[in-house]
C-alpha positions in Angstrom: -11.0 9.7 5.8 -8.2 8.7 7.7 -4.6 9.5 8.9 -1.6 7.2 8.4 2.0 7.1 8.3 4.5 4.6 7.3 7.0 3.3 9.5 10.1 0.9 7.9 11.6 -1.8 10.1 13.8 -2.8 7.7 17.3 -1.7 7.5 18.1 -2.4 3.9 15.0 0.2 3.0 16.2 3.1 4.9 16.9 5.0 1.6 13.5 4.0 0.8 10.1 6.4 0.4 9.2 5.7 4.2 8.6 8.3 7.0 9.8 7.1 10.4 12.9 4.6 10.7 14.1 5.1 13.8 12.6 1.9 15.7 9.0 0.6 16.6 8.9 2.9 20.0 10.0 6.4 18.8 8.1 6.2 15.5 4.7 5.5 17.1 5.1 8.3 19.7 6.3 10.7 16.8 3.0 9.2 14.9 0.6 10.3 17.6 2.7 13.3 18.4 2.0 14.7 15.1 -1.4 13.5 15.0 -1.9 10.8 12.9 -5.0 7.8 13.2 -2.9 5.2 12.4 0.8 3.8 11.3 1.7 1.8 8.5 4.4 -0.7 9.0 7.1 -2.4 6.3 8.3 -5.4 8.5 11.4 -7.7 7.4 9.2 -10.6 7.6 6.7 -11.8 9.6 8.6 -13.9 11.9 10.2 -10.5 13.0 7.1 -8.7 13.4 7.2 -7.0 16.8 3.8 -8.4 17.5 3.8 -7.9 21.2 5.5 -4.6 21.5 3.4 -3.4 18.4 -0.1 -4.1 20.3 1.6 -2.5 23.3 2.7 0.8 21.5 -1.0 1.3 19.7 -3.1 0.8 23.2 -0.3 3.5 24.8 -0.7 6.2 22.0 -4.6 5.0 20.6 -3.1 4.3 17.4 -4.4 2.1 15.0 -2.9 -0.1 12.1 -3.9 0.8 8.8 -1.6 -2.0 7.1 1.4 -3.7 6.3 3.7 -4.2 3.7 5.6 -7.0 1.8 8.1 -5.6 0.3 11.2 -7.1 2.0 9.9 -10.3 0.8 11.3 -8.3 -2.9 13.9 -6.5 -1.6 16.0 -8.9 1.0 15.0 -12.5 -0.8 13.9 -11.4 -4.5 10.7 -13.4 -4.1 7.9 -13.0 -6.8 4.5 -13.9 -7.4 5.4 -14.3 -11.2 8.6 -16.1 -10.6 8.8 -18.3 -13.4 9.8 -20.7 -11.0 7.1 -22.4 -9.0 9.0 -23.1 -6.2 10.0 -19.8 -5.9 6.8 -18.7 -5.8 5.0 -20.8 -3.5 8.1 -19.5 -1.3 6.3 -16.0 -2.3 3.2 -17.0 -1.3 3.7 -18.4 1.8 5.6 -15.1 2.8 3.0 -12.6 2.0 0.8 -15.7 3.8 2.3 -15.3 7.3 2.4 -11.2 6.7 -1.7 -11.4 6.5 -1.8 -13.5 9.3 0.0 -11.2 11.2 -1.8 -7.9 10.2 -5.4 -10.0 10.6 -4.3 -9.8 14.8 -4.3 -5.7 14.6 -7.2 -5.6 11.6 -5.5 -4.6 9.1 -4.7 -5.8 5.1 -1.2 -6.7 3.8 -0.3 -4.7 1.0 1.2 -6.5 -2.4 3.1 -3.6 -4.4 6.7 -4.9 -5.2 6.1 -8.6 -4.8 4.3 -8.9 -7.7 7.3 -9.5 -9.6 7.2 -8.6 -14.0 7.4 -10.2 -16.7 11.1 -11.3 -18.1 10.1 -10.2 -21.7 7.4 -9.4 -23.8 6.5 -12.9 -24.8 6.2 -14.1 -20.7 3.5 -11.0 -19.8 0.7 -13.2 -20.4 2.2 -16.2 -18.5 3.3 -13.5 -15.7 -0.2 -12.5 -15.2 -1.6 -15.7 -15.1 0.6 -16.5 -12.2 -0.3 -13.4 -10.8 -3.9 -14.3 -10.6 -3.6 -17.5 -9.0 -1.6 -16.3 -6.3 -3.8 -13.3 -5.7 -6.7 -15.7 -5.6 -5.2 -17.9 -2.6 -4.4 -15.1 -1.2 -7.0 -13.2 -1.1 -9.2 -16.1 -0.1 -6.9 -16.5 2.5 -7.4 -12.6 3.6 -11.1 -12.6 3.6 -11.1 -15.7 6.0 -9.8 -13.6 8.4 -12.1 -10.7 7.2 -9.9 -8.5 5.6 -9.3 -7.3 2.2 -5.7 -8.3 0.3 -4.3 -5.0 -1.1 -2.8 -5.0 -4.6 -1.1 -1.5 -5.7 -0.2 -1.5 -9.3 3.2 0.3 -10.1 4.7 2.8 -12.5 6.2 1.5 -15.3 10.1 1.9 -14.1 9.1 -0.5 -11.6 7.0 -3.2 -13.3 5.7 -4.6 -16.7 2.3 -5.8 -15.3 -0.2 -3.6 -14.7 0.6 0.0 -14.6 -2.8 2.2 -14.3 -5.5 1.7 -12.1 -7.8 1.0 -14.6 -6.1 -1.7 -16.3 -5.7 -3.2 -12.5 -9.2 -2.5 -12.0 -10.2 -4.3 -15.3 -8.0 -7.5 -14.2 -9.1 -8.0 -11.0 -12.8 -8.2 -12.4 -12.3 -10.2 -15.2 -10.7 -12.7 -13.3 -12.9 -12.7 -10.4 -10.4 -11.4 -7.8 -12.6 -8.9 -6.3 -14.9 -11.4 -5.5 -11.4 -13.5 -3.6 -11.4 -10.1 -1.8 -8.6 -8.8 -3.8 -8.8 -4.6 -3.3 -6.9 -1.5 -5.1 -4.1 0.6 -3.4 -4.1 3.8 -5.1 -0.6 5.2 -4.9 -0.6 8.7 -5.7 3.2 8.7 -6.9 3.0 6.3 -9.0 -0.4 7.6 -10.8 0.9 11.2 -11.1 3.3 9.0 -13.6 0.8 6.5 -15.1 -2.6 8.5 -15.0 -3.7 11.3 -17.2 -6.0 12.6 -14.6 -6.0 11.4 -11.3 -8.8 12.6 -9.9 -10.9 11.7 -13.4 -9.3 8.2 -12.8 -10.7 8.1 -9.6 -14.2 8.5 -10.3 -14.1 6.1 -12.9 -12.3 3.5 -10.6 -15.9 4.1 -8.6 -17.9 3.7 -11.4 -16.3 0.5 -12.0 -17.0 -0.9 -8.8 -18.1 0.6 -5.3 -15.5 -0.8 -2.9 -12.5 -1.3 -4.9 -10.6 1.2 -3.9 -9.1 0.0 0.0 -6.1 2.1 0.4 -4.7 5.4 -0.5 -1.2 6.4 -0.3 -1.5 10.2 0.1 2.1 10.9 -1.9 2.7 13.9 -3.8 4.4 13.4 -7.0 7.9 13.8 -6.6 7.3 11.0 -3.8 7.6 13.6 -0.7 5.1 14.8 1.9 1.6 16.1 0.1 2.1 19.3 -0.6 5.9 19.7 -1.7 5.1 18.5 -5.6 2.7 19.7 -8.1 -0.3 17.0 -7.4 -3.8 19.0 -7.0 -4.5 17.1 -3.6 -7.8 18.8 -2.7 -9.1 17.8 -6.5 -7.8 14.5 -5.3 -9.3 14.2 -1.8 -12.6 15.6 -3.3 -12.9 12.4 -6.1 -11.9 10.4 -3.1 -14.9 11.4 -1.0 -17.2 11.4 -4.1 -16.6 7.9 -4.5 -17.6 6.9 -0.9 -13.8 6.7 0.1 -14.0 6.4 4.1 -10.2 4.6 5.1 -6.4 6.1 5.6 -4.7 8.1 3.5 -1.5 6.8 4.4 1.8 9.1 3.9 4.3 6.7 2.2 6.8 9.2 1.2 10.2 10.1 1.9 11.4 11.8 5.3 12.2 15.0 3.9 13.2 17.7 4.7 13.2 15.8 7.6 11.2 13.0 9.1 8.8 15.2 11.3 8.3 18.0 8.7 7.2 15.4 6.0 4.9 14.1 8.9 3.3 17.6 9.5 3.5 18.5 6.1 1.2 15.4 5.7 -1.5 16.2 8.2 -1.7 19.6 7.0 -2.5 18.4 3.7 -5.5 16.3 4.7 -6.6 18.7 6.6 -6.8 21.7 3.8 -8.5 18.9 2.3 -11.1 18.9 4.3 -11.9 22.7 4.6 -11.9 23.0 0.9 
């Protein structure tokens, strides 16, 4: 497995569960400083994607990009995939769109968590997640043309009404053929230490279910801080990782505390007691 570390462009999330903030050029020297494989950036849009200096920044420090977020698409424009209104989201769409363009020039997979929108009521779910499909299904299609996966990360229940555990992702995505569109899981550690009974149980199940579904990892313990400084069992977690044939990042997506380098050291110290174990 892996190494990764998030890195937030956007100014409006700087309260938000993301390491490095402190611009494009510091952040990916502080990445490969502390010894990390990769970086894992939340842009403001793709139009502002520092494209140019980005490619510059990974050849200088042999850094890689594990992915990229879409989250400002939620956060600066409320833009849904389950916006009741279609306009709105084929506005959605075409956001997250133009992020997997971008991230297809480094490699990597965009990353659907917040964008996903809920349901207005109890009645609406079922509408919600038919919504839901049809955009995942364009684009995912839309991913695998450029040979990626499409990375949808179900949420805890304070943040969404659609699909809270893995499993029940897991389930949707293959019953409505979106694993075959490319569609892929993001298993969020926070958010399962809420939703899950047992994580690591969940994990080998998630395998059983299907050998590639799980695409990428965010390695957070569960008070949302480096791995390490909660209570998750993160060598039990790493362990039913690698049973399952997990080989990508384990991508730190936590908050910079106590500060921004400890949580980053924190983090690589955690994979590696993982791997010693």
């Amino acid at each position: 497995m892996k190494s990764a570390i998030t890195i937030c462009l956007v100014p409006e999330a700087a309260r938000g569960p993301f390491v490095f903030h402190e611009g494009l050029s510091a952040s990916c020297q502080n990445a490969a400083d502390a010894g990390f494989d990769a970086v894992e950036i939340f842009p403001p849009s793709a139009h502002e994607f520092p494209t140019k200096e980005l490619k510059t920044l990974l050849e200088q420090t042999s850094l890689n990009l594990a992915a990229v977020g879409t989250g400002a698409g939620w956060l600066k424009r409320r833009l849904s995939l389950t916006d009741t209104d279609s306009d709105k989201r084929r506005e959605a769409v075409q956001f997250i769109s133009e992020i997997i363009d971008v991230a297809a020039e480094f490699g990597a997979p965009a990353i659907i968590g917040s964008m996903q929108g809920q349901a207005g009521d109890v009645t609406q779910r079922s509408d919600s997640l038919a919504f839901l499909a049809d955009t995942l299904h364009t684009l995912g299609n839309q991913a695998e043309r450029h040979g990626q996966v499409l990375l949808y990360e179900p949420l805890n229940r304070y943040e969404t009404n659609l699909l809270n555990t893995q499993e029940e992702a897991a389930k949707y995505l293959i019953e409505h053929s979106l694993v075959d569109s490319g569609v892929r899981l993001l298993c969020d550690l926070f958010h399962m230490n809420i939703e899950e009974q047992n994580v690591p149980e969940t994990i080998i199940r998630l395998g059983a279910l299907h050998t590639d579904l799980i695409s990428h990892v965010h390695w957070a313990d569960s008070n949302r801080r480096a791995m390490g400084f909660g209570h998750t069992d993160y060598r039990a977690v790493y362990n039913a990782l690698n049973a399952v044939g997990y080989d990508r990042y384990l991508a730190a997506e936590v908050f910079p505390l106590p500060s921004a380098i400890e949580a980053a050291s924190q983090t690589i110290s955690s994979i590696e007691a993982s791997t010693s174990s």
